[in-house]
C-alpha positions as a Python dict, from the first residue, in 0.01 Angstrom:
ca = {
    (1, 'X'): (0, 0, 0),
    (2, 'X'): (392, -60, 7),
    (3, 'X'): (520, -155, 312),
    (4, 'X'): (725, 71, 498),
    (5, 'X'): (1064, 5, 622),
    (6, 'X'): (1201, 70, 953),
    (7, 'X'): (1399, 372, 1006),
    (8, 'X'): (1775, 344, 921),
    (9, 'X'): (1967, 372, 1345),
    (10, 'X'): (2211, 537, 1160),
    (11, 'X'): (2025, 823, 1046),
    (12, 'X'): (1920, 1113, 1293),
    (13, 'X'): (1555, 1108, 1393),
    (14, 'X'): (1312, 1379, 1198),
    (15, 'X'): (1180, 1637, 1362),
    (16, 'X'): (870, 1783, 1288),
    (17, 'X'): (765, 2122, 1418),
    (18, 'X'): (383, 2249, 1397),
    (19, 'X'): (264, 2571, 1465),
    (20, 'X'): (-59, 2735, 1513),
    (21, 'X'): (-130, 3068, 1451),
    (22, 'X'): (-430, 3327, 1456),
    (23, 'X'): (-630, 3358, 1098),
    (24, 'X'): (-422, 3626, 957),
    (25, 'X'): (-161, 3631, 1164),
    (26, 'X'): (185, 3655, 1027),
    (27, 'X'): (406, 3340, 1154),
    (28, 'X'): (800, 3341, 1138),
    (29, 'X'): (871, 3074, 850),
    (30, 'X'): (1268, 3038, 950),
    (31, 'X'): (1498, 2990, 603),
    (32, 'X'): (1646, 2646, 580),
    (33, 'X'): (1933, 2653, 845),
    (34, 'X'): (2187, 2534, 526),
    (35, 'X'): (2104, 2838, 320),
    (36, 'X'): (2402, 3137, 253),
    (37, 'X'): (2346, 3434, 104),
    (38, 'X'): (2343, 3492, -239),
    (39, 'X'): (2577, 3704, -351),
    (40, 'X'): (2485, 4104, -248),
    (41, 'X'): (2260, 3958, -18),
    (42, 'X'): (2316, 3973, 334),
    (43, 'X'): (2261, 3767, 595),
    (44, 'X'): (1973, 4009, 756),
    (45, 'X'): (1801, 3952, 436),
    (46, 'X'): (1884, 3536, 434),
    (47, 'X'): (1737, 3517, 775),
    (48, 'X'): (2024, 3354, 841),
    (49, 'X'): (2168, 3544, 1122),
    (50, 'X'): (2520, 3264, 1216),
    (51, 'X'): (2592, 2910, 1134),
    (52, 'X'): (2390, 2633, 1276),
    (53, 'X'): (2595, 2357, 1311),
    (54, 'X'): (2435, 2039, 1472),
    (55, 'X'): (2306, 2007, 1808),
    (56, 'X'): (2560, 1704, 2015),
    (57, 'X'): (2359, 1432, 1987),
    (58, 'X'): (2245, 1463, 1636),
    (59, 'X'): (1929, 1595, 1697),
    (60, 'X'): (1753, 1902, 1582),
    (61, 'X'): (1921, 2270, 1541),
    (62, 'X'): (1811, 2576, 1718),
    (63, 'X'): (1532, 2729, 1644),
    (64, 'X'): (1691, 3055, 1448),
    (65, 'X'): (1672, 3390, 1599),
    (66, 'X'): (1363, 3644, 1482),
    (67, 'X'): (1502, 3948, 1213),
    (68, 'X'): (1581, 4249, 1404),
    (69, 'X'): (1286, 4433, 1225),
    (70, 'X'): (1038, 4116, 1359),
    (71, 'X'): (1139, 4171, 1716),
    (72, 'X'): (1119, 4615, 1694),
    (73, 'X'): (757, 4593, 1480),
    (74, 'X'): (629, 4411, 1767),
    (75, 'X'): (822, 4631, 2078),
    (76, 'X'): (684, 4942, 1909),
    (77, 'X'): (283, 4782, 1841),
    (78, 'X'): (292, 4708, 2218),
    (79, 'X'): (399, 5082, 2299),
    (80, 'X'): (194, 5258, 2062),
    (81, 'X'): (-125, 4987, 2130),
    (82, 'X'): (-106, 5108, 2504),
    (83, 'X'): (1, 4716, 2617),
    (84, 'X'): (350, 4831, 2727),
    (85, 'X'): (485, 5183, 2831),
    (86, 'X'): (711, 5406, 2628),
    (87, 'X'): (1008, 5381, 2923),
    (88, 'X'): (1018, 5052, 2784),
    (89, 'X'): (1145, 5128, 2456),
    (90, 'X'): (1448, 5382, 2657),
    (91, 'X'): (1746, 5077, 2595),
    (92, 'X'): (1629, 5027, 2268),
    (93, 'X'): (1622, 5375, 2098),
    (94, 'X'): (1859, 5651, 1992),
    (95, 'X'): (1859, 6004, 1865),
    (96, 'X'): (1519, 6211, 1894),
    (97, 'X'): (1317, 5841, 1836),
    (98, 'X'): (1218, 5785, 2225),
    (99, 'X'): (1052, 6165, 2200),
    (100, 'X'): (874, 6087, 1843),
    (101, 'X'): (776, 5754, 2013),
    (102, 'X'): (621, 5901, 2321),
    (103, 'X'): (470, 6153, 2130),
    (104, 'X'): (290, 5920, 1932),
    (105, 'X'): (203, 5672, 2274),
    (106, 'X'): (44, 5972, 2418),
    (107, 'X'): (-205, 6020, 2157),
    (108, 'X'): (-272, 5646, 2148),
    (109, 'X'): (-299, 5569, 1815),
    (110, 'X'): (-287, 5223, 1760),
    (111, 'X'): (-544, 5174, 2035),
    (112, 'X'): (-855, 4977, 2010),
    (113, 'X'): (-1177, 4834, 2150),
    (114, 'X'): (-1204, 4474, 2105),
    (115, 'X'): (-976, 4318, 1910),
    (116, 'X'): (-592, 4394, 1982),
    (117, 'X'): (-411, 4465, 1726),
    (118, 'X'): (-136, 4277, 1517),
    (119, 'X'): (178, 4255, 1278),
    (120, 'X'): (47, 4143, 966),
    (121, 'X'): (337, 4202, 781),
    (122, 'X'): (678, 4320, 777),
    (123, 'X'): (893, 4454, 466),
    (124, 'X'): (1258, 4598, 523),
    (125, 'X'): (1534, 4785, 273),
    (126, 'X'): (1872, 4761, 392),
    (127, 'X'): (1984, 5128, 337),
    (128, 'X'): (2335, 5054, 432),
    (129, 'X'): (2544, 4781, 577),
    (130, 'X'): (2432, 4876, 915),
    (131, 'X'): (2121, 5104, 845),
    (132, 'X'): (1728, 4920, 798),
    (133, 'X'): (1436, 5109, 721),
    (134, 'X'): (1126, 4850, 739),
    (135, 'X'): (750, 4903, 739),
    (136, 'X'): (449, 4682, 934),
    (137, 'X'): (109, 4658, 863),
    (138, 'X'): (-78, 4653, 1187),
    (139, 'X'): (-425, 4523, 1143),
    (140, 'X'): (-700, 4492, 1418),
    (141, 'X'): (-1027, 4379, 1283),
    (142, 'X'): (-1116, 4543, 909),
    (143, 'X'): (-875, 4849, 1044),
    (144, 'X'): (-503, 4820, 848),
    (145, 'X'): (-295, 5081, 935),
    (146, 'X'): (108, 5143, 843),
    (147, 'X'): (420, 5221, 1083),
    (148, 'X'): (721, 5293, 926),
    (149, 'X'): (1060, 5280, 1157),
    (150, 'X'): (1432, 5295, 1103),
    (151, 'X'): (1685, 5055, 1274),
    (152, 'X'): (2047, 5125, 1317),
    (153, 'X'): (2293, 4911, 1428),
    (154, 'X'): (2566, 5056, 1723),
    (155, 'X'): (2906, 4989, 1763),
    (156, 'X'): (2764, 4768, 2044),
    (157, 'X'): (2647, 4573, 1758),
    (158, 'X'): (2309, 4607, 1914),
    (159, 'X'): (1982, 4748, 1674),
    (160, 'X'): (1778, 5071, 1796),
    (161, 'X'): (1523, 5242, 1669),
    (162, 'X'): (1635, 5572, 1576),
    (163, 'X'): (1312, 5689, 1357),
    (164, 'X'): (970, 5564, 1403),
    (165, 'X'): (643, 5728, 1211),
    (166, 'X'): (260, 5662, 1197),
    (167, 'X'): (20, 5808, 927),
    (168, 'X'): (-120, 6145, 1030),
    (169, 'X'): (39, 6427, 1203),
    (170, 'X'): (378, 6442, 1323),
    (171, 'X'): (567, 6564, 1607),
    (172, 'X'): (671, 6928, 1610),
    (173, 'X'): (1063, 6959, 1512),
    (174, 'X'): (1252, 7153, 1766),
    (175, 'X'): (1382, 7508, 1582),
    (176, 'X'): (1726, 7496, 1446),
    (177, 'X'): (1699, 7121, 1389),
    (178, 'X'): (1781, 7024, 1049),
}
């Protein structure tokens, strides 16, 4: 065995981060925080939402912020699961998706006995600079189901969920809607 040399006090200290997760559970793996966007890519699709410079001190970056579809696939589980009320969603919606989404809550379809149900995984196309339609597995037990929801982004520069569907029926379009 070759003997190991001391680290260099020059050098910033490693950091190693661990994380446990459920068997089957999808886990954020962040892109490296040096990574740009190739070109046509953007940086929803990097996962690299702003540059990371350095922490003072040398030490480790911050941890990188979750993709806007990450964060709404697990807002809208919680409603349509029955662990969080549709009100909940009222800040984070726009156009007729708060009365699709409480449509849907009411009938409960994501509810289950035993085990609660999770994002398995989460797959996005970027419409329009601007515009993301993404899809989540949900799974709970042997069940797999499929939501599909649309995220736009305001002039606030804040993302809301302005479409959000579920296999099976639909809601009833008001008349003179197109």
């Amino acid at each position: 065995m070759a003997p190991v040399s001391p680290p260099d006090p020059a050098s910033p200290p490693r950091v190693t981060a661990t994380t446990t997760a459920a068997p089957g559970a999808r886990t954020a793996a962040p892109a490296p925080p040096d990574k740009t966007p190739a070109p046509g890519e953007t940086a929803l699709a990097s996962g690299n939402t702003a540059a990371q410079p350095p922490c003072p001190g040398g030490h480790a970056r911050p941890v990188p912020q979750p993709r806007p579809t990450d964060v709404f696939a697990d807002l809208l589980l919680a409603v349509l699961s029955g662990q969080r009320p549709v009100h909940s969603m009222l800040r984070h919606t726009a156009g007729r998706a708060y009365d699709e989404l409480a449509w849907l809550a009411e009938r409960g379809p994501l509810r289950t006995r035993g085990t609660r149900p999770v994002v398995r995984d989460i797959g996005y196309y970027e419409a329009r600079p601007g515009a993301v339609e993404a899809f989540a597995r949900i799974g709970a037990g042997d069940q797999l189901r499929a939501m599909a929801f649309r995220l736009e982004r305001g002039q606030d520069l804040r993302w809301r969920c302005t479409a959000v569907e579920l296999g099976g029926p639909r809601p009833p379009r008001p008349t003179g809607d197109d």
